[in-house]
C-alpha positions as CSV (number, residue, x, y, z in Angstrom):
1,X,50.9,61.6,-30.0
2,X,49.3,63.8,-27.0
3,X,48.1,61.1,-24.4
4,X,44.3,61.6,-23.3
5,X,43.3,63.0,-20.0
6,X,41.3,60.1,-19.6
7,X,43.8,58.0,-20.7
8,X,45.4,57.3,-16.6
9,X,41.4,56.8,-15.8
10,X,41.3,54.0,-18.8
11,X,44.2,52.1,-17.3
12,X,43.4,52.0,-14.1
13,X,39.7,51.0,-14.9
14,X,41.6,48.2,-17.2
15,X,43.9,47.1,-14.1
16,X,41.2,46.8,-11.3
17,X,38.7,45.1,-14.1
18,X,41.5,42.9,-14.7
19,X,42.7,41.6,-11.6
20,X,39.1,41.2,-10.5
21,X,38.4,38.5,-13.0
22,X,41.3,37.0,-12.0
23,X,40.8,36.8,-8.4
24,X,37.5,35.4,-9.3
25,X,38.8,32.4,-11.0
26,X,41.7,31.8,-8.7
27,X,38.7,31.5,-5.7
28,X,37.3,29.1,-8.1
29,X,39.8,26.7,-8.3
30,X,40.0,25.8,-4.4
31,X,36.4,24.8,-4.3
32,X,37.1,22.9,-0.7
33,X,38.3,25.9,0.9
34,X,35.7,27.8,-0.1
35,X,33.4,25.2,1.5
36,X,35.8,25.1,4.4
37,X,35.3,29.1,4.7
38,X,31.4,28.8,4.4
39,X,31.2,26.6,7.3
40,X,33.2,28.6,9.5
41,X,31.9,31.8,8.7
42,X,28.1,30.2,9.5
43,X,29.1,28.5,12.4
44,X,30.9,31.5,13.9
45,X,27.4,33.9,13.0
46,X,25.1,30.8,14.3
47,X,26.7,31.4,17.5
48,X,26.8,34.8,18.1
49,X,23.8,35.6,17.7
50,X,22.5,33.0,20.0
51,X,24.6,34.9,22.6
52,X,23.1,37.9,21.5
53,X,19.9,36.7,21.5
54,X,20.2,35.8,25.6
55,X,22.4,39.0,26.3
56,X,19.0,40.7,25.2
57,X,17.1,38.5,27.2
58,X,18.5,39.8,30.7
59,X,18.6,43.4,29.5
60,X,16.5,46.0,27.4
61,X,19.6,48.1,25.5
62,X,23.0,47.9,25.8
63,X,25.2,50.6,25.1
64,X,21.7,52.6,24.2
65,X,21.0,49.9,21.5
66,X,18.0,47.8,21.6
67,X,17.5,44.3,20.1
68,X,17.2,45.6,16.4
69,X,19.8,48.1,16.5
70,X,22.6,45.5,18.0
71,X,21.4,43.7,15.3
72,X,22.1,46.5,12.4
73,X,25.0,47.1,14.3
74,X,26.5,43.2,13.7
75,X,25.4,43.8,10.5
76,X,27.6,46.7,9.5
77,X,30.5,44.6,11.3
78,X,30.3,41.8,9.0
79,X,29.8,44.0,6.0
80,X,33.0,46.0,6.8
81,X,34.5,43.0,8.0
82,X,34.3,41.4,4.2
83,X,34.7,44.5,2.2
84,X,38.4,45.0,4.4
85,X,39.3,41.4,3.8
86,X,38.0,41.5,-0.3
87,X,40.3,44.6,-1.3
88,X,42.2,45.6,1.8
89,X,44.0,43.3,3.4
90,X,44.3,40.6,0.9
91,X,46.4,42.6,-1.0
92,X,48.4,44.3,2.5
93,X,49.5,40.7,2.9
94,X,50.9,40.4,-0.7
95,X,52.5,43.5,-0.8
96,X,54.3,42.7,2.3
97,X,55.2,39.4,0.6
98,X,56.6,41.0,-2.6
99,X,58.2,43.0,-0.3
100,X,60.0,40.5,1.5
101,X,60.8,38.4,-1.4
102,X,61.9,40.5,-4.3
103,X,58.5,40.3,-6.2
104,X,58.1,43.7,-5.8
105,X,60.7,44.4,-8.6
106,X,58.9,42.8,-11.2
107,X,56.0,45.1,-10.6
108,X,57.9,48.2,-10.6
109,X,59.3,47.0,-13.8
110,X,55.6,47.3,-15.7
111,X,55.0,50.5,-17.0
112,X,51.7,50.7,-15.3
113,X,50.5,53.0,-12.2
114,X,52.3,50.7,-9.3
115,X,50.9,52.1,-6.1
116,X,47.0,51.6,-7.8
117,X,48.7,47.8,-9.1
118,X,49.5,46.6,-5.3
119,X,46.6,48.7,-4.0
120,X,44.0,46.6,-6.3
121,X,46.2,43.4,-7.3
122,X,43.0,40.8,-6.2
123,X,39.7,42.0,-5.9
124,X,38.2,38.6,-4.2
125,X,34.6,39.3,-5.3
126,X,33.8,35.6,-4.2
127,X,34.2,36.2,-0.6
128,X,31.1,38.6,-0.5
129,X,29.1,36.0,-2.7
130,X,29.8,32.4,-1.6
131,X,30.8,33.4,2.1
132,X,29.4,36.6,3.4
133,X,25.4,36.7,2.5
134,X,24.9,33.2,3.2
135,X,26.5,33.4,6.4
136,X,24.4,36.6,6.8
137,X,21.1,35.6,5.9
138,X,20.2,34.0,9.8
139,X,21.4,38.0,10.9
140,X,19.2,39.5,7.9
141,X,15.9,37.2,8.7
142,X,16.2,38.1,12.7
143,X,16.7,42.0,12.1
144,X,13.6,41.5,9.5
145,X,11.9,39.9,12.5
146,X,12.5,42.7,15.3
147,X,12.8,45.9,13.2
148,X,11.1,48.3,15.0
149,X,13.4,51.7,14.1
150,X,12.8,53.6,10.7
151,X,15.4,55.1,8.7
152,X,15.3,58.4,6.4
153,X,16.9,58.5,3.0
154,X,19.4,61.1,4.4
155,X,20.9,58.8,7.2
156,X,21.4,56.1,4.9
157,X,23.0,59.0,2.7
158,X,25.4,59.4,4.8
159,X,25.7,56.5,6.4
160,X,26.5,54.8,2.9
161,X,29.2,57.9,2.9
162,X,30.6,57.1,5.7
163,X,31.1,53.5,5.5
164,X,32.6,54.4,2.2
165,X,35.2,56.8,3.1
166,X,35.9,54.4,6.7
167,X,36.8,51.7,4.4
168,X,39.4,54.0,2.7
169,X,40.8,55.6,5.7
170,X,41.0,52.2,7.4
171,X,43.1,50.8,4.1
172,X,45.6,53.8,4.3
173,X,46.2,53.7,7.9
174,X,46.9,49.7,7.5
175,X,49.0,50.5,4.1
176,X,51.4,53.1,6.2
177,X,52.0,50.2,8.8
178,X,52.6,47.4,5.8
179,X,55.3,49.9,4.1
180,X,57.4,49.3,7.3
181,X,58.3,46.3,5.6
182,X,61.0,48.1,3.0
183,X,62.9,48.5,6.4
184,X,61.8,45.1,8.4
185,X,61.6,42.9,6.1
186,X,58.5,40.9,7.7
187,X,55.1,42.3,7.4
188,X,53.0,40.0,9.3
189,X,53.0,40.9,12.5
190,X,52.7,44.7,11.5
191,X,49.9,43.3,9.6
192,X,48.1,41.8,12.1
193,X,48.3,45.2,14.3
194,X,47.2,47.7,12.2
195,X,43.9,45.4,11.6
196,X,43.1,45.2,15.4
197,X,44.3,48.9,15.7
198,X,41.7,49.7,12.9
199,X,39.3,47.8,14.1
200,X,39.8,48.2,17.7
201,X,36.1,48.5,19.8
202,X,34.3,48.9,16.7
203,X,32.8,44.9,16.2
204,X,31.4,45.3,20.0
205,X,30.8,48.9,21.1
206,X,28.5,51.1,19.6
207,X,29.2,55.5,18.7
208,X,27.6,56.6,21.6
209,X,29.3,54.8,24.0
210,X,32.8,56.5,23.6
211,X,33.2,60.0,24.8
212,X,33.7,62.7,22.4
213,X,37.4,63.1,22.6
214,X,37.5,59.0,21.7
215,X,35.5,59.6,18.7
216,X,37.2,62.9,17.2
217,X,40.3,60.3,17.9
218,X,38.9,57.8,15.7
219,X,37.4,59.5,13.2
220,X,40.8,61.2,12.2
221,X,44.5,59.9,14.2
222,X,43.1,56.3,14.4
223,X,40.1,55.7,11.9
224,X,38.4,52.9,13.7
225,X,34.7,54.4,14.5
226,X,34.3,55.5,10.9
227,X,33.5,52.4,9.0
228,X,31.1,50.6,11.8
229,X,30.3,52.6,14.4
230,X,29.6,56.4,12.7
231,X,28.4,54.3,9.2
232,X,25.6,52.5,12.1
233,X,24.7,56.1,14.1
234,X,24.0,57.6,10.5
235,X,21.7,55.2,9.2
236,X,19.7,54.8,12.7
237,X,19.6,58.2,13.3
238,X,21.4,58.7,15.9
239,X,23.2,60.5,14.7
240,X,22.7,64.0,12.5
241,X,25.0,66.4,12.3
242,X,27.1,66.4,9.1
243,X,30.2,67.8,11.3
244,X,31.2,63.8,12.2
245,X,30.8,62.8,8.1
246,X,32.7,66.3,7.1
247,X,35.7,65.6,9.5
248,X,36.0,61.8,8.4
249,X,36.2,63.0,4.5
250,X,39.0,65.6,5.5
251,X,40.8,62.7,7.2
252,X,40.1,60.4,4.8
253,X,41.8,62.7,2.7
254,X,44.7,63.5,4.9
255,X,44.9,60.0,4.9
256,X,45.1,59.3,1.1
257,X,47.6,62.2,0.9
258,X,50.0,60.6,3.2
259,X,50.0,57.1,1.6
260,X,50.8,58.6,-2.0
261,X,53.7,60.6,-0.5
262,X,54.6,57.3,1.9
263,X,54.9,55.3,-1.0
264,X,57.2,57.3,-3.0
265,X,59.1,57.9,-0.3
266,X,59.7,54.3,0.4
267,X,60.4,53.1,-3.0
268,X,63.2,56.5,-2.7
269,X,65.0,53.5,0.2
270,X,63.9,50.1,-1.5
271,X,66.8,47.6,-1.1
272,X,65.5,44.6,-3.2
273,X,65.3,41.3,-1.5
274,X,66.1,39.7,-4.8
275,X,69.3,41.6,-5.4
């Protein structure tokens, strides 16, 4: 029987849907962590924006951004922050771990896509609820408070694009550092330095404060302006040109190119741990 076009679409909708739920219910069952997590992720926004708060008091902007802008910058921090940590990095970690311990051939075993199976094996949904916006909701009253910028319907446009297509640029740069591991054997520490790589500058410096040659840099080689910095200068305004969002959807692109070709290249040299 001829399979359906769709058919690829159908199990890959099944597989993310899937491991979703259970991600969900695996957060579920460590209720004390997820309290432990709350706390600390309040505690740690608490504070910073009381330093903020009297960083603004000696001065009027800082890297061009005013009080409200700083603000909707943190904002976009935290919500790249979570979304890297739900889909991204979690599973970076386990497929370094499968990796290292043999796992890995039990998933190659399935007869189901296996670079969309590691790429999506634990959606952590949870995170976003329980820890992010409650955490967040001190940011989201004070920017409420002080907002005195407008934004149009096409910078949030494209500033919704770009956070999108930083988020998947960001993952694929990360994944070509965790497939080092078919030839390591450890992935943590190669781990740890494609996140602050990815993320270098972007939690504290604003778009306009890097020169142009910075920003072509990471936008395409080294995409860590996309998903906080370029997503912010969209949605303010600041920024209007389409040229930054067209260039970060031809590396994003690039980017998705390499990993497919990455991955099959690595699984060409896989030496199982387990054998």
């Amino acid at each position: 029987m001829k399979q359906s076009v769709f058919e690829p679409i159908k199990i890959r909708l099944e597989i993310l849907k899937a491991n979703t739920l259970f991600s969900l219910k695996e957060s579920l069952a460590y209720s004390l962590n997820n309290w432990g997590g709350l706390a600390s992720t309040i505690t740690y926004m608490l504070t910073y924006l009381v330093f903020l708060s009297a960083l603004y008091g000696r001065v009027e902007t800082i890297g061009g951004y005013r009080y409200s802008e700083a603000l909707l910058f943190t904002l976009m921090v935290q919500l790249n922050f979570y979304l890297i940590w739900v889909w991204s990095m979690t599973n970076l970690e386990k497929l370094g771990y499968d990796i290292k311990t043999g796992k890995l051939d039990l998933i190659l075993s399935k007869p189901l896509p296996s670079l969309w199976y590691v790429t999506f094996q634990k959606i952590n949904l949870f995170t976003l609820i329980v820890e992010m916006w409650p955490a967040t909701l001190p940011l989201l009253y004070l920017l409420f408070k002080h907002l005195d910028f407008s934004v149009t319907p096409l910078g949030l446009f494209y500033g919704a694009l770009t956070l999108f297509l930083g988020q998947i640029a960001t993952h694929c740069f990360q994944f070509l550092f965790t497939l080092l591991t078919f030839w390591t054997g450890e992935s943590k520490g190669l781990t740890g330095i494609s996140y602050q790589i990815a993320f270098f500058g972007s939690d504290a410096i604003p778009l306009e404060a890097f020169p142009k040659s910075v920003i072509f840099l990471g936008i395409t080689a080294i995409p860590f302006l996309t998903h906080t910095a370029l997503t912010t200068s969209y949605i303010l305004g600041r920024t209007t040109s389409p040229f930054y969002l067209i260039l970060a959807l031809a590396s994003t692109t690039i980017f998705l190119f390499i990993k497919i070709k990455a991955w099959n290249f690595a699984l060409k040299h896989y030496a199982s741990a387990s054998s």
